[in-house]
C-alpha positions as CSV (number, residue, x, y, z in Angstrom):
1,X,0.0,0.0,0.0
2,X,3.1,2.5,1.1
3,X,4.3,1.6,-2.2
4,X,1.5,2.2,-4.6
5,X,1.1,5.6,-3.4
6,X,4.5,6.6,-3.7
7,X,4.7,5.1,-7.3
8,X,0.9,7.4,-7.8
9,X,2.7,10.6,-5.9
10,X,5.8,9.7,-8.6
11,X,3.4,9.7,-11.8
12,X,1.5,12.3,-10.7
13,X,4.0,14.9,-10.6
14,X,6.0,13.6,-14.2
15,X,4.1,15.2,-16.9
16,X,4.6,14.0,-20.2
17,X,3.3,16.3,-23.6
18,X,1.6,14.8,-26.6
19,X,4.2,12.3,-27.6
20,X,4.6,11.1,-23.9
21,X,8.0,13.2,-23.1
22,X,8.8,14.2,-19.7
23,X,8.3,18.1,-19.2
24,X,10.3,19.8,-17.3
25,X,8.3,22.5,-15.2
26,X,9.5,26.1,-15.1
27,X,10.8,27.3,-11.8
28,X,7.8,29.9,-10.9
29,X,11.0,32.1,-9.5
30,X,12.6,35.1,-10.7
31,X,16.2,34.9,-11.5
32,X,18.6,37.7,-11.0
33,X,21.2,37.7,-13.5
34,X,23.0,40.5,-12.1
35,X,26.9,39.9,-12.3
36,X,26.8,42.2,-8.9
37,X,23.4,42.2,-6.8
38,X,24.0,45.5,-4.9
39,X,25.0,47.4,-8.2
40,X,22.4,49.9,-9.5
41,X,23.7,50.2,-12.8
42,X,22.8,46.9,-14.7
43,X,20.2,44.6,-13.4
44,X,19.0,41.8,-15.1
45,X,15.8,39.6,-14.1
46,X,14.7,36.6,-16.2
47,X,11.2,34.3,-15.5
48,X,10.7,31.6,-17.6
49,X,7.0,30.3,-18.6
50,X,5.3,28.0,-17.3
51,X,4.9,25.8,-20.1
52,X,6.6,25.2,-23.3
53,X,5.2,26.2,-26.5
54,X,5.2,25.0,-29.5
55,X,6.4,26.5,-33.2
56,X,7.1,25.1,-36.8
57,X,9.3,21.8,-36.1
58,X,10.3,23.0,-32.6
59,X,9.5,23.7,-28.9
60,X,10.8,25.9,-25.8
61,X,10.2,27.6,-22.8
62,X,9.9,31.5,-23.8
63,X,11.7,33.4,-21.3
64,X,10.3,36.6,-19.4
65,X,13.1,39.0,-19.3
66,X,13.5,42.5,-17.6
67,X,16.8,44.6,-17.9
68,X,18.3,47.8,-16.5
69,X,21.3,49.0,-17.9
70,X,22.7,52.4,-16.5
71,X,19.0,53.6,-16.5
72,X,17.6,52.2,-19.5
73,X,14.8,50.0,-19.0
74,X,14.0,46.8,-21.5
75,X,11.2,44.5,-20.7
76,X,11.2,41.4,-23.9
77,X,10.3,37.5,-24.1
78,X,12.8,35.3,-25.5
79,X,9.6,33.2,-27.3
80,X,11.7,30.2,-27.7
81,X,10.5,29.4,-31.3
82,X,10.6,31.2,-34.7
83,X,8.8,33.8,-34.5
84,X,6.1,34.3,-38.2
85,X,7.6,36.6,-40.6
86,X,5.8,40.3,-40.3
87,X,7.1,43.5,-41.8
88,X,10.0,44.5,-40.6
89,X,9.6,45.9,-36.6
90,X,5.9,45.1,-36.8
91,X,5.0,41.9,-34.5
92,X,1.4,42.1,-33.4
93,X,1.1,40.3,-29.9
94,X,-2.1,39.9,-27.5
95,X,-1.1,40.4,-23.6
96,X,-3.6,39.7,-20.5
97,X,-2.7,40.3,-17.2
98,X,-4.5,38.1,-14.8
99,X,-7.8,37.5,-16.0
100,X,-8.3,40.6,-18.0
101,X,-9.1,40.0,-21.4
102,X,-6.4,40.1,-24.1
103,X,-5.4,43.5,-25.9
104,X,-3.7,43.8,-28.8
105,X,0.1,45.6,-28.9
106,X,3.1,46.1,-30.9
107,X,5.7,45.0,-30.3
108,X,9.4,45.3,-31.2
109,X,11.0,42.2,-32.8
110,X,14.7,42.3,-31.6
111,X,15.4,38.6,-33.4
112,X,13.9,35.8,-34.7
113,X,13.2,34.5,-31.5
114,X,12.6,37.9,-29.3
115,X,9.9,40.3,-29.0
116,X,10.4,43.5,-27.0
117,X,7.6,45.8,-25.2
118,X,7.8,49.4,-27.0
119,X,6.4,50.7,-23.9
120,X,8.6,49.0,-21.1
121,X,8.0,51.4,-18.1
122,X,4.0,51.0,-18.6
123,X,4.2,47.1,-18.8
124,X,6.9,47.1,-15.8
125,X,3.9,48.6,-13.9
126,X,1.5,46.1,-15.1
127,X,3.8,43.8,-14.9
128,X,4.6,44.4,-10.5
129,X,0.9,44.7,-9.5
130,X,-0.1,41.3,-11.5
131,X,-0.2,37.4,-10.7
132,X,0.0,36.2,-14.2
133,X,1.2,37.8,-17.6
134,X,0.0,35.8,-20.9
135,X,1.5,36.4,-23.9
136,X,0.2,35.2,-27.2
137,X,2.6,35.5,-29.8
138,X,2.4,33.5,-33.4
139,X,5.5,30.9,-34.4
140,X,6.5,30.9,-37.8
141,X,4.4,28.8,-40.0
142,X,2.1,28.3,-36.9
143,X,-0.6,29.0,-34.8
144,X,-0.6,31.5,-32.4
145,X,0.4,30.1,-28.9
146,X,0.8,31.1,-25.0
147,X,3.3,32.1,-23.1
148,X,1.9,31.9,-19.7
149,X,4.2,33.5,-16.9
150,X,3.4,33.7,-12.7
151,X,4.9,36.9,-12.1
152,X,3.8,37.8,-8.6
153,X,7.1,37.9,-6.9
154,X,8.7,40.0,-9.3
155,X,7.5,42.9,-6.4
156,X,10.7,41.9,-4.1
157,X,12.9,43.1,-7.2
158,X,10.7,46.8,-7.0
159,X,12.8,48.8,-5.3
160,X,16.1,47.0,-6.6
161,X,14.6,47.7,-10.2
162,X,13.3,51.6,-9.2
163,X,17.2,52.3,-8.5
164,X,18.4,50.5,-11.6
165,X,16.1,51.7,-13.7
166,X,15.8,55.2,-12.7
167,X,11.9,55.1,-13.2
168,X,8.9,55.6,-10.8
169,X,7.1,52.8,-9.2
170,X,3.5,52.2,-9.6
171,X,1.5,52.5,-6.5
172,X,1.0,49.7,-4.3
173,X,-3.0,47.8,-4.8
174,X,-4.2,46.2,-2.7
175,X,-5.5,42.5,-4.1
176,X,-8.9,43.8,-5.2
177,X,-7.2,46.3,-7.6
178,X,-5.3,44.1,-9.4
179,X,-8.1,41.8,-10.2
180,X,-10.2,42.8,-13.7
């Protein structure tokens, strides 16, 4: 009986995708990629999504990625797949935060594989007084697809960001603001 439920408890935590691989979950955790922690001139923090997504003979994690450098402020997801070919500079996205509904923005696409906010002090904001950020982005050749990120403890980096960054912070909400 001991056994059975720790071979159950075993299963249930392995998921597999559609051709019964093993995914690996995404850490739920920002990551400071800061070379020096205390220095306000370049701050890197990097949240990957919770699930992979899926593109045109590929898969990855996108990657949620917020940078200072001496003041300038980039906020961009690494999509992890091809992104479809627009014109150039134009990638049309969709973004919800929590359980808003979607809105259509434009976005900057920095590579192939990276689309950047044009507006990255607004979504920064957005960004530190949500739960969830869902972006929906479409792969080369493909579908459009998810990239959903848990971004509620990005608000231990405010302050740490405000120096870096050089920008305002939004005002604290209480838990009934941030819901839409």
């Amino acid at each position: 009986m001991k056994w059975r439920r720790i071979v159950v408890m075993i299963a249930a935590s392995c998921a597999l995708d559609a051709r019964g691989t093993a995914i690996e979950p995404a850490s739920n955790q920002w990551r400071l990629e800061s070379k020096d922690e205390l220095s306000s001139a370049k701050l890197t923090l990097t949240l990957p999504a919770q699930q992979k997504v899926k593109g045109w003979l590929s898969s990855g994690r996108p990657l949620l990625t917020v940078r200072c450098d001496r003041g300038s402020l980039a906020v961009y997801v690494e999509t992890g797949v091809a992104l479809e070919v627009t014109q150039v500079d134009q990638q049309i996205v969709r973004v919800r935060f929590d359980d808003a509904e979607f809105r259509p923005e434009r976005w900057r696409e920095v590579g192939n594989w990276t689309v950047s906010s044009r507006h990255p002090e607004q979504l920064l904001g957005q960004l530190l007084r949500a739960r969830r950020f869902v972006l929906e982005f479409a792969p080369f050749s493909s579908e459009p697809v998810q990239a959903d990120f848990a971004v509620q403890g990005l608000t231990q980096y405010a302050e740490l960001l405000a120096r870096s960054c050089g920008t305002e912070l939004p005002a604290k909400s209480s838990p009934e603001q941030t819901k839409h």
